[in-house]
KOLMILO-729948 format. One line per field, with one value per atom (N, C-alpha, C): residue in one letter; x, y, z. Coordinates in steps of 0.001 Angstrom, whole numbers, plus 500000, padded with zeros to 6 digits. Layout:
<pazas>
aa	(A,...)
east	(X,...)
north	(Y,...)
up	(Z,...)
</pazas>
This chain:
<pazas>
aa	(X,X,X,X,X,X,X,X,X,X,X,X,X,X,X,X,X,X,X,X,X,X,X,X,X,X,X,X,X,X,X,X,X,X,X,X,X,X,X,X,X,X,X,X,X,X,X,X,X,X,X,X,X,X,X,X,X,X,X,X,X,X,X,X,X,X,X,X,X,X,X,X,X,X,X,X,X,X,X,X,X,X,X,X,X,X,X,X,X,X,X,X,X,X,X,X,X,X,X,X,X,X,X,X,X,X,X,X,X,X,X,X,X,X,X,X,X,X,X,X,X,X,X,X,X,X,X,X,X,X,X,X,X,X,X,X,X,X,X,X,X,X,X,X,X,X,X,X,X,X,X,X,X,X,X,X,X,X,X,X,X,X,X,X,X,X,X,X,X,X,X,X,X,X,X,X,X,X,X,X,X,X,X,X,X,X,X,X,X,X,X,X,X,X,X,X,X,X,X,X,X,X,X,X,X,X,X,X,X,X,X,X,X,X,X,X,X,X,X,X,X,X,X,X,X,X,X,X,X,X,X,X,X,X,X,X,X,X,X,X,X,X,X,X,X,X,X,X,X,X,X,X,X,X,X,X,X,X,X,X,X,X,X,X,X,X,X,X,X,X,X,X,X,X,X,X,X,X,X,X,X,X,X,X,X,X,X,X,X,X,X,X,X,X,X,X,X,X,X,X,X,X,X,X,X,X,X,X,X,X,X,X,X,X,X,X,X,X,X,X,X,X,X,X,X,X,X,X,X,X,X,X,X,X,X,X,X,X,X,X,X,X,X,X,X,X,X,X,X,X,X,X,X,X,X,X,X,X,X,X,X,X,X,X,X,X,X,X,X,X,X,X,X,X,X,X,X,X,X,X,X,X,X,X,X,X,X,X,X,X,X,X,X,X,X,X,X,X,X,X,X,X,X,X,X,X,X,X,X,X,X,X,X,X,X,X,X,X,X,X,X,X,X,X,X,X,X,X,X,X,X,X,X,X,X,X,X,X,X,X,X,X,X,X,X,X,X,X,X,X,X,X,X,X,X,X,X,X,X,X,X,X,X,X,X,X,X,X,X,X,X,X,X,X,X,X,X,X,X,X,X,X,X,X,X,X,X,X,X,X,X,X,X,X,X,X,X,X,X,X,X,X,X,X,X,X,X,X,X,X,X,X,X,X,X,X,X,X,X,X,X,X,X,X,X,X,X,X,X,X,X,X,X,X,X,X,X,X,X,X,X,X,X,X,X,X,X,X,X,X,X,X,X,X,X,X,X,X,X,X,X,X,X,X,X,X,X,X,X,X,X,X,X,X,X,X,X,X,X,X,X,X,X,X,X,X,X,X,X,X,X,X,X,X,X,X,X,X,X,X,X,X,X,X,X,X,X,X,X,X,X,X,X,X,X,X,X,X,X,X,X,X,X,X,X,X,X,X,X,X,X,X,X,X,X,X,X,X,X,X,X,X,X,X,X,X,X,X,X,X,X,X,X,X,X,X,X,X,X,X,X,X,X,X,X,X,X,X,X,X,X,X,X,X,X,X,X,X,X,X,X,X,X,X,X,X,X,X,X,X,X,X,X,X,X,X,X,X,X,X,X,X,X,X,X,X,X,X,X,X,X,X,X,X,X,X,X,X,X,X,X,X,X,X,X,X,X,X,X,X,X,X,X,X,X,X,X,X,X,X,X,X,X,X,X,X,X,X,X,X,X,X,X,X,X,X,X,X,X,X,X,X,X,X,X,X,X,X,X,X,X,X,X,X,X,X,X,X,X,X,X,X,X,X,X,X,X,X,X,X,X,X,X,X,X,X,X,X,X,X,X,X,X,X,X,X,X,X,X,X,X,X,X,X,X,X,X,X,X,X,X,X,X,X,X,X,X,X,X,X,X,X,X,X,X,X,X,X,X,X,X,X,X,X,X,X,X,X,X,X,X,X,X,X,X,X,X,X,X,X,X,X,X,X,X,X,X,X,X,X,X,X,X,X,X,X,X,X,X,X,X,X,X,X,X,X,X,X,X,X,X,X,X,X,X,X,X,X,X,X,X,X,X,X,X,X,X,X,X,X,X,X,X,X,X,X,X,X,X,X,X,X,X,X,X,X,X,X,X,X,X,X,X,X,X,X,X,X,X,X,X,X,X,X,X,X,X,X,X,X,X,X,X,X,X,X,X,X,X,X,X,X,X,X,X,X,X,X,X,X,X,X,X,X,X,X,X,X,X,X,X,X,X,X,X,X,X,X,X,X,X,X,X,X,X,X,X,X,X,X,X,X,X,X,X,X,X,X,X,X,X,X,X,X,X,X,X,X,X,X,X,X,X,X,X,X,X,X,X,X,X,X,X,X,X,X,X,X,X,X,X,X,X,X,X,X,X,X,X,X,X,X,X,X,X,X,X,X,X,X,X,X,X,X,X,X,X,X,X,X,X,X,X,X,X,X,X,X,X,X,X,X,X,X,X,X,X,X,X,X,X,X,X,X,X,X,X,X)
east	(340477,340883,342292,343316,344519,344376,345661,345768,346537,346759,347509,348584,349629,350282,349780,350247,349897,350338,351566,352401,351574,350426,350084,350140,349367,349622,350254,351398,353328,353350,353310,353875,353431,352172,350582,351553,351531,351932,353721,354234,355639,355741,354340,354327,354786,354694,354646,354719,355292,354487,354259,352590,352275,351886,351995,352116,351304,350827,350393,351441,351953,352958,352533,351965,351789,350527,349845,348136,348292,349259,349815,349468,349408,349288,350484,352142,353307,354226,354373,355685,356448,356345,358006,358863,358779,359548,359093,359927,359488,359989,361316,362156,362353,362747,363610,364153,364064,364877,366329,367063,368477,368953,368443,368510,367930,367161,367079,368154,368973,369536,370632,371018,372109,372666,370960,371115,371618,371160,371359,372618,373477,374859,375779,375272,376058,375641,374589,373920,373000,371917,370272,369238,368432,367344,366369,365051,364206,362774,362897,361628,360957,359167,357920,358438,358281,358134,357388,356278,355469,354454,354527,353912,354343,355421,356374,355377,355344,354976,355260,354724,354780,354331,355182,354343,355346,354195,354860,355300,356055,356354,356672,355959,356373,355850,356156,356538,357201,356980,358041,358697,358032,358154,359298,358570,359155,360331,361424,362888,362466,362280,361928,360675,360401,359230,360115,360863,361440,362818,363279,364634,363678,362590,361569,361149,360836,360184,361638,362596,363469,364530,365320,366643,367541,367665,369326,369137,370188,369972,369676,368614,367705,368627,369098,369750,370876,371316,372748,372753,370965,370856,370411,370765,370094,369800,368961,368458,368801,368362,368973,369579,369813,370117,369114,369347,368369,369393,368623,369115,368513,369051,368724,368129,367238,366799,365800,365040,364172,363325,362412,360992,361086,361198,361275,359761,359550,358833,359431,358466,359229,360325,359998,360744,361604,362282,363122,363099,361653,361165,360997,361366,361309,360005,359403,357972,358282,359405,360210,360909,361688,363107,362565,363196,362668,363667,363722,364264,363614,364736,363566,364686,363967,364648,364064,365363,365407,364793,363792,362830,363631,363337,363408,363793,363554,363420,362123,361867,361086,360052,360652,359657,360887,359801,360833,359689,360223,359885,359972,359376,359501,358736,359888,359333,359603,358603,357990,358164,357990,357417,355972,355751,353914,353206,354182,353252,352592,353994,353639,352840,352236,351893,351057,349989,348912,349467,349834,350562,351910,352751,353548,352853,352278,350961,350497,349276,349241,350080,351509,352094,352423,353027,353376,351998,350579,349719,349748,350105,350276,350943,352107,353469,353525,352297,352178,352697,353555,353489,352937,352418,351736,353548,352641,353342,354146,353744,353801,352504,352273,351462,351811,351389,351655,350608,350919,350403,350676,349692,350235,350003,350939,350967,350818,351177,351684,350631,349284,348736,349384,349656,349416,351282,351972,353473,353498,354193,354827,356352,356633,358232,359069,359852,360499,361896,362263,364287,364739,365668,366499,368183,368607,369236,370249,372009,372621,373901,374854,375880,375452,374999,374824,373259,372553,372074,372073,373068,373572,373327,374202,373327,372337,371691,370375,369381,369688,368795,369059,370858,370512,370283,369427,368396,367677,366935,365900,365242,366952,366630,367857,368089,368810,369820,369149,369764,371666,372099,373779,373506,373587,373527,374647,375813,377085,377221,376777,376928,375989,375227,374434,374933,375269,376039,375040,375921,374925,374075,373027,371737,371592,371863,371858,370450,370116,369017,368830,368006,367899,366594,365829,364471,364460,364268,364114,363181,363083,362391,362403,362179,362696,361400,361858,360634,359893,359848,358272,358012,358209,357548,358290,357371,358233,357893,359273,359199,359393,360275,360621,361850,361707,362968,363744,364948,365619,367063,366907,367442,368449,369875,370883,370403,369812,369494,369159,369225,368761,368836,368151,368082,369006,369993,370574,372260,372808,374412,374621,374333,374322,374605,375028,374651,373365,372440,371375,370410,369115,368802,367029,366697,365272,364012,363124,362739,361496,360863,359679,359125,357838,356945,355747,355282,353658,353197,352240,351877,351175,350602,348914,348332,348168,347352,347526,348808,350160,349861,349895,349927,351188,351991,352541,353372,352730,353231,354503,354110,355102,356556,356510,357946,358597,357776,358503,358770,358087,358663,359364,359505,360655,362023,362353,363384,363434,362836,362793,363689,362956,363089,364387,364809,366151,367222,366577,368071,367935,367453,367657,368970,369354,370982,371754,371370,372342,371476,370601,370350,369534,368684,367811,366811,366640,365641,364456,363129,361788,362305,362641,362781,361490,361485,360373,360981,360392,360452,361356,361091,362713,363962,364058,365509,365406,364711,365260,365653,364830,365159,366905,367270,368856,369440,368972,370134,370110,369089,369515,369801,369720,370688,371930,372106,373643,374740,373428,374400,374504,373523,373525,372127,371050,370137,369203,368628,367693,366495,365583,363978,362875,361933,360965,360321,359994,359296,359919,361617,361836,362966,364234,365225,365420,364418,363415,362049,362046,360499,360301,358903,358764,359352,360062,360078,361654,362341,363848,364629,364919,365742,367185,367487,368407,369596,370163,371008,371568,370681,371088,370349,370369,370044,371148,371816,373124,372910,372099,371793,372461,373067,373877,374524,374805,375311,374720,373292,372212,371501,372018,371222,371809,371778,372606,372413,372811,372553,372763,373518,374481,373317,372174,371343,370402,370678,369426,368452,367010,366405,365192,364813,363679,363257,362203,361539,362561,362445,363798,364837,365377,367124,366983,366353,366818,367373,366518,366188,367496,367834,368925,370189,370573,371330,371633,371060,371177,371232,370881,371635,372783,373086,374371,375834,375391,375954,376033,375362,375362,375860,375025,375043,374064,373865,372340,372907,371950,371819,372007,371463,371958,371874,372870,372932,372758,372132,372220,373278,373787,374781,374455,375282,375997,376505,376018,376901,376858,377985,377767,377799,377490,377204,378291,378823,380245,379635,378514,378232,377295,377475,376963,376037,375390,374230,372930,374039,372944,372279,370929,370529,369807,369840,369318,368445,366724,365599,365111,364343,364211,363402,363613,362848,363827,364874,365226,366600,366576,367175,369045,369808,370910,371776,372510,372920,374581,375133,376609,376578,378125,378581,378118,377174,377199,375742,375186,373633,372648,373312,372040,371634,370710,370409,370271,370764,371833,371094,369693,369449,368475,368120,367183,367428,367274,367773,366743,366932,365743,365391,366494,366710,367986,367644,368339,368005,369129,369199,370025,370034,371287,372052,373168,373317,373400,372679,373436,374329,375098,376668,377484,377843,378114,378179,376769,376668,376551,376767,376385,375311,375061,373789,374688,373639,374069,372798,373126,371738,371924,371442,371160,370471,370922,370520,370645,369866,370149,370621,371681,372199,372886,373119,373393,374965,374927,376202,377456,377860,378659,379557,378540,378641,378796,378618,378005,379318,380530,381701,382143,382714,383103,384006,383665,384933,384059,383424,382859,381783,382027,381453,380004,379162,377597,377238,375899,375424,373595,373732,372074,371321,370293,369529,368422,368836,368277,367788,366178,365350,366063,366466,367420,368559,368994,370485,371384,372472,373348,374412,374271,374780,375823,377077,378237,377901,378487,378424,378864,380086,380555,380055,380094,379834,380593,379873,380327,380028,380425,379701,379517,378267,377666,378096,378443,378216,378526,378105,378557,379739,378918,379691,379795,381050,381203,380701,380252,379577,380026,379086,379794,379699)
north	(172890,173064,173669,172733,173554,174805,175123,176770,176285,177175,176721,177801,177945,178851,178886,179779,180752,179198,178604,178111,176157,176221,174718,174378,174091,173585,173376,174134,174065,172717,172622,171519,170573,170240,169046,168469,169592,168951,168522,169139,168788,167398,167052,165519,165219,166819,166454,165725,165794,164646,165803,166036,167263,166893,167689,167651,168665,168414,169467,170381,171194,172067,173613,173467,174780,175362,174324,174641,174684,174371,174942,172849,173041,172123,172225,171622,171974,171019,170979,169979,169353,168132,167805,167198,166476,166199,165900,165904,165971,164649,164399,163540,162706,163724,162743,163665,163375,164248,164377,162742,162950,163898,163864,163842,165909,166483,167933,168005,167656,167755,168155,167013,167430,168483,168834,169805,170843,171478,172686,172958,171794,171361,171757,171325,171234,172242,172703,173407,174610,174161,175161,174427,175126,174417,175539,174854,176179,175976,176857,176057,177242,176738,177785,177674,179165,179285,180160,180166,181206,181165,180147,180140,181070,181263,182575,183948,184161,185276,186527,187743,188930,189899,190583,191829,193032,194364,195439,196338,196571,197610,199305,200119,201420,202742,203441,205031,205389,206453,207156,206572,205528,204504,203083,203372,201448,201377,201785,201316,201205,202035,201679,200506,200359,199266,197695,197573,196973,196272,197344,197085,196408,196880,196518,195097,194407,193371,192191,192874,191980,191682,190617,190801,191187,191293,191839,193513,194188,195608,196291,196580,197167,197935,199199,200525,199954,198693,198784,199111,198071,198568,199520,199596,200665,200122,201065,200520,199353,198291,197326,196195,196752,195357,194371,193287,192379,191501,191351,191013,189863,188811,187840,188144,187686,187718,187031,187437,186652,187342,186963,187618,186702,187032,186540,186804,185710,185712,186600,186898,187640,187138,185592,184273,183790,184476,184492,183429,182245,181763,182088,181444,182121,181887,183081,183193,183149,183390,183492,183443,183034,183800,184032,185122,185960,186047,187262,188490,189747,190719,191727,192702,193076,193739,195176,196202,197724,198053,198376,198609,200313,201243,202500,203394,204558,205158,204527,204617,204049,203206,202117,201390,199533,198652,197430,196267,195324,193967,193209,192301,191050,189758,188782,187538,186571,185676,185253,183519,182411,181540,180986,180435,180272,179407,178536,178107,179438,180073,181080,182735,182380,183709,183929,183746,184618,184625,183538,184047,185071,185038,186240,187902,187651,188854,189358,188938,188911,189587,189013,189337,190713,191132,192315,193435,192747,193714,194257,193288,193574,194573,194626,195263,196514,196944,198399,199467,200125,201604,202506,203627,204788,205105,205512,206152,204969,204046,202466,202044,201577,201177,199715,198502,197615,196547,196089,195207,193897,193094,191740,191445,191463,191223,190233,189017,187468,187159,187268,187104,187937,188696,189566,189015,188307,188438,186944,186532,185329,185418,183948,183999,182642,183234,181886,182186,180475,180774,180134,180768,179984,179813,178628,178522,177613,177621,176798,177778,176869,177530,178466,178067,178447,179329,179865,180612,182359,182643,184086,183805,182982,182914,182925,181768,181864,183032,183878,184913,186021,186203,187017,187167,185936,186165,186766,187143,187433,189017,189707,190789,191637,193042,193720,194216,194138,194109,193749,194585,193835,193124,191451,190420,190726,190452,190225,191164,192656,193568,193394,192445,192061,191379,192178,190907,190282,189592,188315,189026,188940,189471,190902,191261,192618,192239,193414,192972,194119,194141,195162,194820,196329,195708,196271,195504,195473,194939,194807,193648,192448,191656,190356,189367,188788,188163,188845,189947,190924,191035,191087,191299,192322,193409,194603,194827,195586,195793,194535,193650,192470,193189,192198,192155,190965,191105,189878,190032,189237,189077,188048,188153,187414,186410,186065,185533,183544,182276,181006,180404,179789,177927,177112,177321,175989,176056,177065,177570,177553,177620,177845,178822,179930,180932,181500,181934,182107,183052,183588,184368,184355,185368,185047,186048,185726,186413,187210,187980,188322,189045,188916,189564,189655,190851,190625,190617,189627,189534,190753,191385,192137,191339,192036,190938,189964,189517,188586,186779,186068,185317,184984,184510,183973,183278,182391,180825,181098,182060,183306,182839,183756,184124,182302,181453,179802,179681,179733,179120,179358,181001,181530,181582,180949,180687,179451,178131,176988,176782,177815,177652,178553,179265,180267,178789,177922,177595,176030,175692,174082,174190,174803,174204,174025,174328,174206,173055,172297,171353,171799,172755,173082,172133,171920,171248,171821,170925,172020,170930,172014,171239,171347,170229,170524,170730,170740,170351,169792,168236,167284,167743,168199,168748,170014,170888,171999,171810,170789,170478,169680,168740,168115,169391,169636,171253,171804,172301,173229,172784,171736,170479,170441,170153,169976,171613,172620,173849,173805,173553,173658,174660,174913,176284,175838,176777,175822,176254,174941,175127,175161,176146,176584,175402,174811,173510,172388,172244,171567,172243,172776,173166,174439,175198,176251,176503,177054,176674,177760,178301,178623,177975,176524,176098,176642,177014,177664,178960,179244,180495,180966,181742,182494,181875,181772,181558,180123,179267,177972,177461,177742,177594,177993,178478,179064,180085,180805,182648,183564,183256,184587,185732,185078,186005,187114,186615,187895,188285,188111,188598,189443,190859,192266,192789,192343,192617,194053,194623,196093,197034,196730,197835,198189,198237,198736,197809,198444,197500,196465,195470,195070,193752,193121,192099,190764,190333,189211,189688,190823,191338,190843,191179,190874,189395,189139,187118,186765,186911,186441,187518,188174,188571,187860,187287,186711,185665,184679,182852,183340,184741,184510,184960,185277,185155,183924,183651,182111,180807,181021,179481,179143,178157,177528,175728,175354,173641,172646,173087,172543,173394,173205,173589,172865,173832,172883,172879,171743,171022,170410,170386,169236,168007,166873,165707,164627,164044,163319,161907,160971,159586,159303,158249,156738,155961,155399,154523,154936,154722,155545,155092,153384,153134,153674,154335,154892,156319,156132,157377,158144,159167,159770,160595,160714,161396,162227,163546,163974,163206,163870,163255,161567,161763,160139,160391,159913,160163,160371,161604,161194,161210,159805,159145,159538,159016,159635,158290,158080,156774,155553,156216,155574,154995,155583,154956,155952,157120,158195,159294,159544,160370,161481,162305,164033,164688,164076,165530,164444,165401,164505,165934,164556,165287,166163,167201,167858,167855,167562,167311,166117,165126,164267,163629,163257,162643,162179,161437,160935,162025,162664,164136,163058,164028,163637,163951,164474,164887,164392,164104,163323,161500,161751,159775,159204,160137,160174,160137,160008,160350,161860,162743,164322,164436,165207,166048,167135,167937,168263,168022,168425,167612,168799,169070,169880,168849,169347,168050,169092,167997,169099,169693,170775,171299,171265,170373,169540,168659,168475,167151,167951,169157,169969,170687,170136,171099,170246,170709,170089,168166,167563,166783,165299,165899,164733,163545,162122,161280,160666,160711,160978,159595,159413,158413,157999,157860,158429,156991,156990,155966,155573,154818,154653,152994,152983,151840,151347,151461,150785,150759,150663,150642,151632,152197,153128,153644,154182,154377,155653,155426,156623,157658,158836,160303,161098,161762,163008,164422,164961,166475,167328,168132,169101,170342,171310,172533,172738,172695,173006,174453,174386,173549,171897,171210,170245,169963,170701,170622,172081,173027,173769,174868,176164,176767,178102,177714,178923,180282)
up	(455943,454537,454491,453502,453937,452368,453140,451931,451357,450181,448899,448212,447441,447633,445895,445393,443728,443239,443194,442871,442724,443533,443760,442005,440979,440098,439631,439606,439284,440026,441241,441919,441489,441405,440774,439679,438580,437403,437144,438028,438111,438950,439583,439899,441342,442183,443203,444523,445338,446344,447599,448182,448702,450170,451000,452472,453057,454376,455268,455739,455240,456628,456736,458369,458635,458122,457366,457456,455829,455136,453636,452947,452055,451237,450176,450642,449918,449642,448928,448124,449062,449573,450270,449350,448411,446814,446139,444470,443052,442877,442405,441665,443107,444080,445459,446099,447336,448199,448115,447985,447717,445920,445110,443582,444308,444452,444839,445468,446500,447368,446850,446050,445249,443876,443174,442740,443043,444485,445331,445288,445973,446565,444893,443904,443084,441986,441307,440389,440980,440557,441273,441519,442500,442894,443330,442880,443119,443927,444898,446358,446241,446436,446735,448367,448821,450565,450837,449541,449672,450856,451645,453221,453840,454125,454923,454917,456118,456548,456276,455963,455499,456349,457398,458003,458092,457170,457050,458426,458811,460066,459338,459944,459260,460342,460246,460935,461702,462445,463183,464300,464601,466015,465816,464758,463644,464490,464486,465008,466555,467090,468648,468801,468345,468462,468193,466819,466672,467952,468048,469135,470468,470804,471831,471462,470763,470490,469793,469234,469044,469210,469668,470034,469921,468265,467258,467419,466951,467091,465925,465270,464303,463953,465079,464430,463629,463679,462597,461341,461191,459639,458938,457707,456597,455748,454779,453470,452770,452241,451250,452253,453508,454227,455079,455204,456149,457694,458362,459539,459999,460740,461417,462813,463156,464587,465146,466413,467008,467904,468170,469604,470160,471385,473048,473612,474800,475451,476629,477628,478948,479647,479572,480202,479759,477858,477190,476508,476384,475741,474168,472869,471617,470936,471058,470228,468294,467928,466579,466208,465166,464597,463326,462891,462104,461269,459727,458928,458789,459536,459500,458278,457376,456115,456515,455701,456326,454880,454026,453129,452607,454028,453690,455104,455133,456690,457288,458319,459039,458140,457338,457055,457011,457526,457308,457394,456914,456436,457310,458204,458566,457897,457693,457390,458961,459022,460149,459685,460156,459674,460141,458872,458126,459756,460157,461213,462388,462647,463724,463568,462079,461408,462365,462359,463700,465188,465150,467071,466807,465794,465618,465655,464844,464459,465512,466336,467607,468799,468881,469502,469282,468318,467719,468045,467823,467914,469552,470725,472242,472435,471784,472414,471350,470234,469405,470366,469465,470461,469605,469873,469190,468141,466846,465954,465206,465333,464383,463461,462044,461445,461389,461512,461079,460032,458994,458316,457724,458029,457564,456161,456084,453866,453607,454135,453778,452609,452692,451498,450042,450071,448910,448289,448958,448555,448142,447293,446572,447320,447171,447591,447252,446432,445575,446095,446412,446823,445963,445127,444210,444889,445061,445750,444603,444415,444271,443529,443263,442504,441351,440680,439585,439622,440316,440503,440332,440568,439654,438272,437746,436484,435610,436289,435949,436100,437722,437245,436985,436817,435573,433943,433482,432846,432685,433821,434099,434568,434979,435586,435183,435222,434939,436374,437069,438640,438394,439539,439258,440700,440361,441213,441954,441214,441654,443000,443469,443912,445288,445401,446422,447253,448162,449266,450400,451121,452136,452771,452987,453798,453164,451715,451490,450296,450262,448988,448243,446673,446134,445340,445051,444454,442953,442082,440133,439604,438498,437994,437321,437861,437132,436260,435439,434334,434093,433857,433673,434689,436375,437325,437655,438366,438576,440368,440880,442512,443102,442468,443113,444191,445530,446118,446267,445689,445497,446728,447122,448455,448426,448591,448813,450269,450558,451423,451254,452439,452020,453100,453040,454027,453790,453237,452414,452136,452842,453113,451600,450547,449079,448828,447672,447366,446762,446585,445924,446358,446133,446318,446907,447483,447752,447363,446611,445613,446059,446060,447019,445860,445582,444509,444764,444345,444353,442955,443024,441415,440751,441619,441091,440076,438694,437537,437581,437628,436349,436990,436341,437137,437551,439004,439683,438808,438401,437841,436837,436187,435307,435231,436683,437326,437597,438478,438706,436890,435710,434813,434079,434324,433850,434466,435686,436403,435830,435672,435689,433983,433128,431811,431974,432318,432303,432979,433988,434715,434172,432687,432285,431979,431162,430877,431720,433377,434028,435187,434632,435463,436972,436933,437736,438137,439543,440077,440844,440466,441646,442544,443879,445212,446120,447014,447941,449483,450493,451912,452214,451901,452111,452182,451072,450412,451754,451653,452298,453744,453927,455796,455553,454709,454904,454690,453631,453507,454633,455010,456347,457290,457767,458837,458214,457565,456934,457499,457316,457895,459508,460014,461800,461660,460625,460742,461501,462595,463137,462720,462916,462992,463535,463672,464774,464331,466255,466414,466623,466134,466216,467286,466659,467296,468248,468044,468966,469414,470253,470553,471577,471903,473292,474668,474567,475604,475544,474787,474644,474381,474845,474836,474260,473327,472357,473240,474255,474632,474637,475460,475218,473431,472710,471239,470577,471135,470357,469519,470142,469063,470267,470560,471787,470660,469588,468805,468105,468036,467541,468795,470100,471313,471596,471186,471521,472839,473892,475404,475697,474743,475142,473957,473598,472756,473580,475240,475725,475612,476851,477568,476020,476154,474959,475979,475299,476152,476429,477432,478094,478297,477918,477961,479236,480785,481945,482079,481755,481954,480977,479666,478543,479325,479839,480483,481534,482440,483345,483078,481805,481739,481038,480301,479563,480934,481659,482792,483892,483771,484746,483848,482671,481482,481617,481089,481000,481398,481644,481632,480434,479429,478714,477065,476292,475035,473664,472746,471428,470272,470153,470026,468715,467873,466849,466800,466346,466505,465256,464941,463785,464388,463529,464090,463636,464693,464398,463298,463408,462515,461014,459595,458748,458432,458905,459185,460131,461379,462303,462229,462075,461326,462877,463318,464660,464224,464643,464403,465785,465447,466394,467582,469041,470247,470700,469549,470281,471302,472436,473935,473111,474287,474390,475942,475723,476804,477023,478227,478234,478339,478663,477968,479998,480847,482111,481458,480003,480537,480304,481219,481682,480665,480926,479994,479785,479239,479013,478433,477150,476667,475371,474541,473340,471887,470799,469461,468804,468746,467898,466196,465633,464708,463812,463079,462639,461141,460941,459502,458644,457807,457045,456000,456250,455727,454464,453229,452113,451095,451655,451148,451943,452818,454183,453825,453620,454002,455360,456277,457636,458231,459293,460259,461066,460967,461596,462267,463442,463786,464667,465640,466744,468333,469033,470045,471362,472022,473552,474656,474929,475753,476793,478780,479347,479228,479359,479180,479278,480398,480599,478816,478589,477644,475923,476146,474999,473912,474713,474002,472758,471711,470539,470636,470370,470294,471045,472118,473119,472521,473346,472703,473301,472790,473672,472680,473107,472578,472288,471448,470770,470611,471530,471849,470567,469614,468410,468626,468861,468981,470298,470962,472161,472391,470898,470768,471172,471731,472552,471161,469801,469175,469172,469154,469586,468403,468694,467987,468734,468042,468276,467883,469065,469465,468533,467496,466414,466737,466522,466211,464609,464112,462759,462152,460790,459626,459513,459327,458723,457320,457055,455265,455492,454742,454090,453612,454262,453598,452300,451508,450184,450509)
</pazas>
């Protein structure tokens, strides 16, 4: 039986088209994937991700527990800010990538994604140290991303909060639509500006808050986005995705997260192992590439070849960007082959189709 988020009838009656992801029963589009797509890019767009995982971290331990279990360095932040990061296997294998938000003194937020909620959970319960509480909230929290230009606008409608004053990964908690103790989070999937909304309903219903964003952002041409849309958008930036573009079988380094792998914060799980490929290199890296031809569209798992034949590496992610008009994707290919500029070739049904080696964004980010 799949699960359902507060939000399922919103989707039903907005006409939906609904999917399995992650055990969730969720929107992959309304109108169209290209027609959301372009809302985002150009106006607002507004996605349930209320699958996303919720687990509270809190007491005297919280920061040392944290720096222990995750790669980025916890101590930078303070209050109101959020951070990018990830959990490693011993083998420097990625069990996650995460946001872990700084709430208060020893208390902080991680969001997880919905597929890896119990094996995240889990993990975290192994590696407890005394003088840590941890709880998994994910039920009890709603989570709406409003994402697009015109998104400041729209919600401030809704809330008294000074938007403007929220910077990237910073967040602040108010109330918005009648919902009170929201955290609204400069945060997105989608290189947009916009924000990410986290609420718990208690009484109220849910549905509330989606129609009062929906009804606040018509004049400016707001769209309910699903799945579709959010996966081109976030391809279009280079963001990657657990399962596809990370995995246990990969590691922060050749994934291109060296930049949130703080080697110099002291010892945490893999530092030995991610110390030691960021010293040697790895075999192969993940890479950017746009297609020569704007017919040739590249999907994940399909082979890439160097120009002798052989075969270098396979795409984890692909698609026809649509702002672009292109075929874009990602691809782990060996390293050699992996630097900006180079011309590889993406084995589509047989065919040996050329594409150049990018480093992502694709498009532009706001």
């Amino acid at each position: 039986m799949l699960k359902r988020t507060p939000f399922y009838e919103s989707h039903k009656n907005a006409g939906a088209k609904l999917i399995d992801f992650g055990g969730f029963e969720m929107p992959v589009q309304y109108e169209g994937i290209k027609i959301e797509h372009h809302a985002v890019r150009q106006s607002a767009g507004l996605f349930d991700v209320s699958h996303m995982g919720e687990v509270l971290v809190e007491g005297p331990s919280a920061l040392a527990f944290l720096q222990h279990i995750t790669i980025n360095d916890v101590s930078k932040l303070q209050a109101g800010k959020a951070q990018y990061s990830a959990m490693c296997y011993p083998d420097g294998g990625i069990v996650d990538d995460l946001i872990v938000y700084m709430l208060g003194e020893q208390r902080y937020l991680l969001v997880i994604n919905a597929s890896n909620r119990e094996k995240d959970v889990q993990w975290m319960k192994e590696h407890l140290m005394d003088g840590v509480q941890l709880k998994d909230e994910s039920d009890e929290y709603c989570l709406l991303a409003l994402q697009g230009p015109h998104s400041k606008a729209i919600l401030s409608k809704l809330t008294s909060a000074d938007l403007p004053s929220i910077a990237y990964y910073h967040f602040t908690e108010s109330s918005v639509a009648g919902f009170s103790n929201v955290l609204i989070s400069a945060t997105g999937y989608t290189g947009e500006p916009g924000f990410e909304i986290y609420f718990k309903p208690g009484q109220k219903d849910p549905k509330m808050m989606w129609d009062a964003i929906m009804t606040a952002g018509e004049e400016f041409g707001i769209k309910a986005c699903g799945l579709g849309a959010r996966d081109t958008l976030r391809l279009e930036m280079g963001y990657a995705l657990y399962g596809n573009d990370i995995s246990d079988q990969r590691n922060p380094i050749e994934a291109g997260l060296g930049w949130i792998t703080k080697l110099n914060k002291g010892s945490f799980i893999a530092s030995d192992v991610l110390n030691a490929l960021k010293e040697t290199g790895t075999k192969q890296k993940l890479t950017g590439f746009v297609m020569a031809d704007e017919k040739a569209i590249p999907r994940s798992h399909f082979e890439v070849k160097n120009d002798q034949g052989k075969t270098i590496g396979e795409v984890t992610s692909g698609t026809q960007s649509v702002t672009l008009g292109v075929g874009i994707g990602m691809a782990y290919i060996d390293s050699e082959y992996a630097s900006p500029d180079q011309t590889i070739f993406i084995d589509i049904r047989g065919k040996h189709a050329p594409a150049t080696t990018q480093k992502p964004p694709f498009v532009n980010k706001r």
